[in-house]
C-alpha atoms as an extended CHARMM CRD file, in Angstrom:
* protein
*
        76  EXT
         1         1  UNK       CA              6.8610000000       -9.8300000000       15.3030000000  PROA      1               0.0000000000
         2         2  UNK       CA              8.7710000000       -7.1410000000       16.7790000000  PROA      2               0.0000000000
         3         3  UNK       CA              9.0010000000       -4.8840000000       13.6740000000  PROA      3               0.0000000000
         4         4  UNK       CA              6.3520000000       -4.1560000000       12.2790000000  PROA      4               0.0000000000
         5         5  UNK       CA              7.8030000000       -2.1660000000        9.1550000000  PROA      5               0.0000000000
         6         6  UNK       CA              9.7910000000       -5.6240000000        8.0760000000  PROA      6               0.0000000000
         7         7  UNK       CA              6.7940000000       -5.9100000000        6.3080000000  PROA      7               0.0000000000
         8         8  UNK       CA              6.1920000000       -3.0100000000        4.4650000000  PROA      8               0.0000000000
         9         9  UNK       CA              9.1700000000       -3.2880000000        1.6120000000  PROA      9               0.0000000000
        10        10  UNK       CA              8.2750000000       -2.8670000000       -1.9910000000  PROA      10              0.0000000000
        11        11  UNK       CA              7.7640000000       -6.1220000000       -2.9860000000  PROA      11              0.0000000000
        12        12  UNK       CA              4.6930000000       -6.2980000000       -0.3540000000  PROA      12              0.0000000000
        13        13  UNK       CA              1.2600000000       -6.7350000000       -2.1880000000  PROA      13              0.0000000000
        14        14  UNK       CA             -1.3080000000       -4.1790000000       -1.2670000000  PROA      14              0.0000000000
        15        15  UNK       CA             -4.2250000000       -6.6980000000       -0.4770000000  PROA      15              0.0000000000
        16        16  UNK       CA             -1.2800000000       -7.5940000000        2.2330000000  PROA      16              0.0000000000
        17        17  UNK       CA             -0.5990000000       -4.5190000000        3.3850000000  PROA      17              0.0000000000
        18        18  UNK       CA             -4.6030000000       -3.6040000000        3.7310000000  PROA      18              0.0000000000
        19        19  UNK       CA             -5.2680000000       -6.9890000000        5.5990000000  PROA      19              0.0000000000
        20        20  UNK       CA             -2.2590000000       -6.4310000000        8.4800000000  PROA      20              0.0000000000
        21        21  UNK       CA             -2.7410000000       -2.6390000000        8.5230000000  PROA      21              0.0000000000
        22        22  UNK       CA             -5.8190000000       -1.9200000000        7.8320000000  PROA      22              0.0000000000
        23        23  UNK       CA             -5.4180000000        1.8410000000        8.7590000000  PROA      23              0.0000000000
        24        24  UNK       CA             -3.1860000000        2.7570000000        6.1010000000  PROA      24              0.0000000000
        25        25  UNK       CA             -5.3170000000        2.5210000000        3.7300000000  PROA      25              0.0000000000
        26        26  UNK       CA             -6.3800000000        6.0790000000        3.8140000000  PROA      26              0.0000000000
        27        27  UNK       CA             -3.0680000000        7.5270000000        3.6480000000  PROA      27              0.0000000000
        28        28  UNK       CA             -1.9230000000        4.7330000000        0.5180000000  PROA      28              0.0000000000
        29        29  UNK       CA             -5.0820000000        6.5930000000       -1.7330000000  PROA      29              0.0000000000
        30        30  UNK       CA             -3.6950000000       10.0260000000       -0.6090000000  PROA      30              0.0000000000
        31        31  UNK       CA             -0.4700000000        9.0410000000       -1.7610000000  PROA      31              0.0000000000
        32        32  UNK       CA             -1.4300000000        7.3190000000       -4.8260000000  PROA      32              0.0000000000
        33        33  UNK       CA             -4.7250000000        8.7440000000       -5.6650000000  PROA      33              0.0000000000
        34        34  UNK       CA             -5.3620000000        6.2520000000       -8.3020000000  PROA      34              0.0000000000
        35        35  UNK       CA             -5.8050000000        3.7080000000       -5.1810000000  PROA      35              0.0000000000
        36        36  UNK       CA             -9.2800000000        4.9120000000       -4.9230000000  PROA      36              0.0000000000
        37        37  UNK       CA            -10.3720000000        1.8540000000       -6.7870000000  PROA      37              0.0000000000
        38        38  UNK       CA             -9.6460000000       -0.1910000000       -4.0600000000  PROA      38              0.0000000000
        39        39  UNK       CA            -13.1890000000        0.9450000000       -2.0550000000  PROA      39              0.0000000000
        40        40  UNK       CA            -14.4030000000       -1.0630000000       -4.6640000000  PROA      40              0.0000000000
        41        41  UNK       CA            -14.3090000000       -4.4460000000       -3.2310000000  PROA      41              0.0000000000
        42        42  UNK       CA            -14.3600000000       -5.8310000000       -6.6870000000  PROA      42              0.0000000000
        43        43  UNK       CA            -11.7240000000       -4.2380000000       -7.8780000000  PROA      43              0.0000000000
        44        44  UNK       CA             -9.7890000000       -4.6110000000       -4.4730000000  PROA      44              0.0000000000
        45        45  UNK       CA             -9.6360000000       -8.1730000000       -4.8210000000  PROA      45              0.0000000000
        46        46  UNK       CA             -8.2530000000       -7.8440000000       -8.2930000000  PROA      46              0.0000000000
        47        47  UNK       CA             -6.0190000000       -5.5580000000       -8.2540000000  PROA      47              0.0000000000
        48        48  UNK       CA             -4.6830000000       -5.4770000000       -4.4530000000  PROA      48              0.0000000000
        49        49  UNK       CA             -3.8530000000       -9.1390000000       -5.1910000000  PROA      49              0.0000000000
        50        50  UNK       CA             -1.2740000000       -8.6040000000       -7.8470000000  PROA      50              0.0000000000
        51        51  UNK       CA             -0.1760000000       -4.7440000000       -7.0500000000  PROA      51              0.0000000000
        52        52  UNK       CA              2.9680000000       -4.5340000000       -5.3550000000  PROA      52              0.0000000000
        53        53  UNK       CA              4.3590000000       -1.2300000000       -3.5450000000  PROA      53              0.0000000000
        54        54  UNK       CA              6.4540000000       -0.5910000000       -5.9310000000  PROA      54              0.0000000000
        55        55  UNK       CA              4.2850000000       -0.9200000000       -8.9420000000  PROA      55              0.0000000000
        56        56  UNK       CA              2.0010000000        1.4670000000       -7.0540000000  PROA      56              0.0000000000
        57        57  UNK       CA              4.9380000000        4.0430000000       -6.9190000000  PROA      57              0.0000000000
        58        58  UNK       CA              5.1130000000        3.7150000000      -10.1930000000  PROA      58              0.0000000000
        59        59  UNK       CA              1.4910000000        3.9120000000      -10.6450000000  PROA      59              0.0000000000
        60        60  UNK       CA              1.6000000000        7.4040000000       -8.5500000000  PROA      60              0.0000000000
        61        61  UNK       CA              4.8970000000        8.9490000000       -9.5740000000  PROA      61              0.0000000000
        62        62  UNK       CA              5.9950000000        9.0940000000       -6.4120000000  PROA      62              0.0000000000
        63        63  UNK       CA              9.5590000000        8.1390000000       -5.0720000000  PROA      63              0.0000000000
        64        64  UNK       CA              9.0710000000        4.2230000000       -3.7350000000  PROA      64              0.0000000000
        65        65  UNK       CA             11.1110000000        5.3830000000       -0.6950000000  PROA      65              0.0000000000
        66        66  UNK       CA              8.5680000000        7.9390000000        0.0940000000  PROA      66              0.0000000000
        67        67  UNK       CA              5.4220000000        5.7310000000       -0.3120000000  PROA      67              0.0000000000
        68        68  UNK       CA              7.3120000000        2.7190000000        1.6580000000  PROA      68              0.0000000000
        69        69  UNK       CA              8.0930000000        5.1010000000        4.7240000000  PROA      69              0.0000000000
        70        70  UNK       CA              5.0270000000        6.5510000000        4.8580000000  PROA      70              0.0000000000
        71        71  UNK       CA              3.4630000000        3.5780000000        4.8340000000  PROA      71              0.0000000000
        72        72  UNK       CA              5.3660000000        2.4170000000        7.5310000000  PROA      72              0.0000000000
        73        73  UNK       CA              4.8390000000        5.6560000000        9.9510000000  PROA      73              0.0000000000
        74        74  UNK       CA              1.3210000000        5.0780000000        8.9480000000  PROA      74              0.0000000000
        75        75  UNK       CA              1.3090000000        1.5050000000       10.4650000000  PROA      75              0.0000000000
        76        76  UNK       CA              3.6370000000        2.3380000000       13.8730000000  PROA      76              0.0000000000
């Protein structure tokens, strides 16, 4: 795939965000510090599964624009 960021939109899971970009995952906890349950692989499984971008803006009250294009820099 060309582009990578195609697949960062909000409907993109955050297990499947981890698994393609594994480097992002530092800057998703900054930007949604309740993320920092997902070092715990338990707990990543779970909730990474079923936690969509934009349930994790919500999560963080942050914009979803601002947590999908970050996400995205994050990953070029």
């Amino acid at each position: 795939m060309n582009n990578i960021d195609l697949d960062i939109v909000p409907e993109t899971t955050i297990i499947d965000i981890l698994e393609k970009f594994p480097n992002v995952e530092s800057k998703l906890i900054e930007l949604v510090p309740a993320f920092i349950t997902l070092k715990n692989p338990g707990l990543r499984n779970t909730i990474a599964k079923v936690t969509t971008l934009k349930q994790g803006a919500s999560i963080g009250q942050i914009p979803l624009g601002e947590l999908v294009n970050s996400l995205r820099r994050e990953a070029n």
